[in-house]
N, C-alpha and C positions, 0 to 999 in steps of 0.2 A: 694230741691231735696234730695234725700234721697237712698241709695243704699242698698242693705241685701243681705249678703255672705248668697250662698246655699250650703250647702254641696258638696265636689267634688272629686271622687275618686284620682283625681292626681292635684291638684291647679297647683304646680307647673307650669305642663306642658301646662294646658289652661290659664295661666296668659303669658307664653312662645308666643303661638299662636294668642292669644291676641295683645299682643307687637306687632308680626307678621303683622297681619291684621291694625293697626294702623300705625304701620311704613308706608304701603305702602300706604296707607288714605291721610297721611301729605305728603307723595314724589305725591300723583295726584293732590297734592295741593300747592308745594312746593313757584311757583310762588307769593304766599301770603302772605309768610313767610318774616315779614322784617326785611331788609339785615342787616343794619346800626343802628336799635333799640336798646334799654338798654334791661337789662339781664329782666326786670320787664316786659318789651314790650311781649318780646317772651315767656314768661312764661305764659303770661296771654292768647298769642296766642294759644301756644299748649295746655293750660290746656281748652279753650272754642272748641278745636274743639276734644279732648278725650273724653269731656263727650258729646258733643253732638252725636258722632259717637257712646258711650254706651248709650245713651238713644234712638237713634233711632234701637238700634240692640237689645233695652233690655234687657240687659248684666248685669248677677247681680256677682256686686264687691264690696267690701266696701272705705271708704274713705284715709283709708292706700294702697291698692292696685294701686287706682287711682292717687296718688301725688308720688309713685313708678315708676308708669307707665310716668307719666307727667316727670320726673326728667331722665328716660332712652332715652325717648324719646327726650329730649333736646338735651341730650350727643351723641345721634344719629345725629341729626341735626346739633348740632355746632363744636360739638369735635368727637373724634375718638370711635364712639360707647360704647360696654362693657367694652373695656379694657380702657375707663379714667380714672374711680377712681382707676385704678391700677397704670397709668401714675402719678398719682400724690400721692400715696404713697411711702412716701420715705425711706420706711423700707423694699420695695420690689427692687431687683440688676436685676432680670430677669422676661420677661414675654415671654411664650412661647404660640403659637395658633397653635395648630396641626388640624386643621378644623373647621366646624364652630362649633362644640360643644364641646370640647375640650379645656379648657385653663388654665396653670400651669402657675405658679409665681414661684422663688425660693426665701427667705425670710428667713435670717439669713444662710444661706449656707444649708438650707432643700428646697428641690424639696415639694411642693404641688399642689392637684386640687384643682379649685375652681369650684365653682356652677354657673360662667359667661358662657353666647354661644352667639352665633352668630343665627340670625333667621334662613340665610343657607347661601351655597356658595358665591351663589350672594352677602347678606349682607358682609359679611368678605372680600370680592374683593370690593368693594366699600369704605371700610375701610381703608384699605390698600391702596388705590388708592389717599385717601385722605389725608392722611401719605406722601405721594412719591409726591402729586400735587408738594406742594411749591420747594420740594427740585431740580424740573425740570428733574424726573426721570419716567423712562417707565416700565411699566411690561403690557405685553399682550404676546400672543404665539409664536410672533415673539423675545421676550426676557422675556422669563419663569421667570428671577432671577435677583436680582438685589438686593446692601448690598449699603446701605447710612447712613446719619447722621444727626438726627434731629439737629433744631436753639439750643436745650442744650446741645448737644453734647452725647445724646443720640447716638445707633451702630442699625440700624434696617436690617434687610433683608429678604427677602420676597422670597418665591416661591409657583408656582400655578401650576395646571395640564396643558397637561400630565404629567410633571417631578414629581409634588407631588400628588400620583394616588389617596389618599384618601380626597382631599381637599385642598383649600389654607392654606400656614404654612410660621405663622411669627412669628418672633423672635425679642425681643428686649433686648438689653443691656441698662439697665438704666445707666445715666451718673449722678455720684454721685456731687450734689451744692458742698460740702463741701470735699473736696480731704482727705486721711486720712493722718496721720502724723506719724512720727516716735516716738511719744508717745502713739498714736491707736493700732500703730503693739505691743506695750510691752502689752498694756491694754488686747488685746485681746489673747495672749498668739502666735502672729505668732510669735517672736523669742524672747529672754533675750538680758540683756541690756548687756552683754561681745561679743555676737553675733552681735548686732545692731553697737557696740563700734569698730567691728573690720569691719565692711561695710564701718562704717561711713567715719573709717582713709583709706579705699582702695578708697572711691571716692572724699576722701580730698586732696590723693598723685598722682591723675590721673592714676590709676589701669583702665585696660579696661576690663569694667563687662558684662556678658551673664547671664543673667535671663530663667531660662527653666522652663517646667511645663508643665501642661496639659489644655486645656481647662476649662477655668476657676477658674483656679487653682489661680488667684491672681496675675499674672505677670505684667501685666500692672499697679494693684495699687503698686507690689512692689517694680517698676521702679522708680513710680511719687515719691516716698518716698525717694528712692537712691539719685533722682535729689535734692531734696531740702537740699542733701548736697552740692551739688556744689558752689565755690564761688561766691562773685555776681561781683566780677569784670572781671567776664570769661562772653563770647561772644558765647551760646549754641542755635544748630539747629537741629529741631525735625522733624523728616519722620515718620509719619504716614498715613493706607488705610483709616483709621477715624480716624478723631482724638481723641482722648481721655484723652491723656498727660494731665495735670493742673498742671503744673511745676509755683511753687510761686518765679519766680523768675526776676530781672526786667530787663536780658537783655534775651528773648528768640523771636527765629524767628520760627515759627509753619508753617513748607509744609506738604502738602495732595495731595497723588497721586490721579487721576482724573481716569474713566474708559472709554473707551471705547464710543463714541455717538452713533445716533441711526443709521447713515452709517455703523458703526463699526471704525471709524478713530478718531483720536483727545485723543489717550490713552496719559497720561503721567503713569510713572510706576515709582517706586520706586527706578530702579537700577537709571535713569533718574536723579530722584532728589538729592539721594545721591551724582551723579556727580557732579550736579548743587551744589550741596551744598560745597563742595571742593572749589567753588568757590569764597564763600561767606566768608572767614574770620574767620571761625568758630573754638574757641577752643574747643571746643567738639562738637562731632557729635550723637543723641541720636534716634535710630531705632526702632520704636512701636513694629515689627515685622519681622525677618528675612524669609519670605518665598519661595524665588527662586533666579535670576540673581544676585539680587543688594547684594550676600552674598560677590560675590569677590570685589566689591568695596567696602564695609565695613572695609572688614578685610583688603585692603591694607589703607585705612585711620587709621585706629588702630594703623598700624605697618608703619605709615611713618607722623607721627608729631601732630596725633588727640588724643593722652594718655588724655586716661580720657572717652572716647565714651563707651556708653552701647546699649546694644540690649536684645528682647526677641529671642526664641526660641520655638517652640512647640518640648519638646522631654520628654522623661522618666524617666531623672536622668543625669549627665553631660560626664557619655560614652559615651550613647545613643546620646548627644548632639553633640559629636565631629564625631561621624560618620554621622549624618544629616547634621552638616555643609561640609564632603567631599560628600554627596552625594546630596546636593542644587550646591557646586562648578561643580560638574561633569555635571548635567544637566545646569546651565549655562555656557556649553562650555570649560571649562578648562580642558588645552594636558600635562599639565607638567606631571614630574611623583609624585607616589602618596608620594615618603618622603618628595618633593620639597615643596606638598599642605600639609601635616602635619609638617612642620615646619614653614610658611607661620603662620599656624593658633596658632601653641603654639607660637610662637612669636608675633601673636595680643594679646591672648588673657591674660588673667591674672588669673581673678576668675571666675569662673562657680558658679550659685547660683540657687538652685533649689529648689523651692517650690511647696507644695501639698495641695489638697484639704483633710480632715481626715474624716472617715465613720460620725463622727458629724457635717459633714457642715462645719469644720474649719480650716482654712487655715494657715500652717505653714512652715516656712522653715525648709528642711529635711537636707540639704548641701551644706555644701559652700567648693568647691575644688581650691586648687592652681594647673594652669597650669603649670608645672616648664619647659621642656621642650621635645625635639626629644632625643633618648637612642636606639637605634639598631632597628630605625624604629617603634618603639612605641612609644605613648607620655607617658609622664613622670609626676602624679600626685599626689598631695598629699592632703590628706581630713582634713583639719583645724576643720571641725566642723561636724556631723553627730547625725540628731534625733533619737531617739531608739524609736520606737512605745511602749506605755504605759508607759515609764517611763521620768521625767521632762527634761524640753525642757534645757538641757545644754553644752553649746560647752567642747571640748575637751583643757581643759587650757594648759593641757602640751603641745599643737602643738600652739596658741596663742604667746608663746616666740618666734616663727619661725619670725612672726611679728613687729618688734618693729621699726616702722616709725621713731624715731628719732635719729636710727642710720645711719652711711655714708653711702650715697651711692649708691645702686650698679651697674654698667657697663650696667647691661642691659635696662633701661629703669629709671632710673634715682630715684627707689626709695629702701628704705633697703629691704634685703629679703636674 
């Protein structure tokens, strides 16, 4: 059998169409398709009924086009359509699907398009659907949205119309095999080793650390990092909405808040677990994300016998941090007044550490602030370390001697300062 490319104003788009018309070929036929086969089985299947469906349409394509066609067409069939060989590159951290033709990767900390689509709507909601099967979660118009966790720990979340007017749009946060290390952070220039040196000694002496940043700014890898200084004779419990943590460490207890069924009843929530967790023995308590209620029980675990717990924050920089944490307490219900809740907080907290994403994709810490304390109704801070944009990444040594963990000490919290 023998095929001959004809010239074609746009290949592309009729190889596009093509796929189209084929897709839908194998789903009138799906029944056929066997279940339980070797990879050789269904290959041999989808490739005999491609060409046969081009030789009866008389479809002139050549022999590269066709084992293209047969290889998209699998990955349609058995795995998550266009975006697989995205899934399993693992040089790509994000995959974004803003409809069905539309789909970015980001890939070294750069945003790109790729030349992947979706046949249409329909195809990409099937996708998607088939993404969400295993995990025993729902998206249809009666729950437009829904944010889970692939078997790797993979972050996915999905939304569809009406809420997303121009098509279904998913997102996925790839979950990295290999967690990075406190020698990746040097490698890649997110901080210097007098930087890394003075984290390391705050999560050695049970300092209670807040990680802030922006979306995607790196807070979650910079957490799992912090952890891996922790002892291993401590007894650590991690709250996270997904989990993502990879803490190498061999005494950790991993909860995951649960949403909502499809009644609407059966939520566990984070302030929830945090409780629960109080419970459980925990010398430190470690929070993926500080988002609403569960801030006020944190912070009183910080400040009554958990030294040593971290948290992230979505905020700006660690001002901005301390007034998102009075303004998460005010909407979970808290009457006191407001010196009561800012000394509350500088009495959990210790260090503020705030990293950023740089206009190159790269993620660095910009500052690491000591909470010192309340001063005539203001908190009281001091900036141990601050990046200067363009010039090399180096803490402020003179403020460094503030620090020196192996002096006596001090009253408040049990370590020098």
């Amino acid at each position: 059998m023998k095929f001959v490319t004809t010239p074609s104003f746009n290949l592309a788009e009729e190889i596009q169409e093509l796929k189209g018309k084929l897709h839908r070929h194998l789903l009138d036929q799906i029944e056929a398709v066997p279940e339980n086969g070797e990879d050789e089985q269904l290959n041999r299947f989808v490739w005999e009924k491609v060409t046969q469906y081009i030789r009866a349409s008389h479809i002139a394509v050549n022999q590269r086009e066709i084992e293209r066609l047969v290889e998209d067409l699998i990955d349609e069939l058995t795995g998550f359509g266009p975006i697989d060989p995205l899934l399993r590159d693992d040089k790509i951290s994000d995959i974004l699907v803003n409809g069905p033709c539309h789909v970015y990767v980001e890939r070294g900390g750069r945003l790109e398009k790729t030349d992947l689509r979706f046949i249409d709507n329909a195809h990409l909601l099937r996708v998607i659907r088939r993404i969400l099967a295993p995990l025993g979660r729902r998206l249809d118009e009666s729950s437009p949205m829904v944010d889970a966790r692939l078997p790797d720990g993979s972050r996915v979340n999905a939304i569809i119309p009406p809420l997303a007017i121009d098509g279904a749009c998913l997102s996925v946060r790839k979950f990295r095999k290999e967690p990075f290390t406190a020698s990746d952070l040097l490698a890649y220039g997110t901080c210097d080793e007098e930087t890394l040196t003075l984290l390391r000694q705050a999560v050695q002496v049970r300092c209670n650390v807040l990680v802030t940043g922006s979306t995607g700014a790196g807070k979650t890898t910079l957490l799992n990092v912090l952890s891996s200084f922790i002892g291993s004779d401590e007894r650590v419990i991690t709250i996270e909405d997904a989990a993502e943590l990879n803490l190498r460490h061999p005494h950790v207890v991993r909860l995951e808040t649960r949403p909502p069924g499809v009644e609407g009843s059966g939520e566990i929530t984070a302030r929830a677990l945090v409780r629960n967790a109080l419970r459980m023995r925990p010398d430190r308590i470690i929070l993926g994300e500080i988002r609403g209620a569960e801030v006020l029980d944190m912070l009183q675990a910080m400040n009554t016998g958990h030294d040593g717990s971290m948290a992230t924050l979505h905020a700006n920089g660690p001002r901005d941090a301390l007034s998102r944490l009075e303004l998460l307490a005010g909407f979970a219900g808290y009457t006191g007044s407001e010196i009561t809740l800012r000394q509350q907080i500088a009495g959990s907290l210790d260090f503020i550490v705030h990293i950023a994403r740089q206009r190159d994709g790269r993620r660095r810490v910009t500052t690491v602030e000591e909470v010192v304390d309340v001063a005539d109704g203001h908190y009281v801070t001091q900036s141990l370390f601050k990046h200067e944009p363009l010039s090399r990444l180096r803490p402020k040594t003179d403020k460094l001697a503030h620090y020196k963990f192996d002096l006596p000490a001090s009253p408040r919290r049990g370590y020098a300062g």
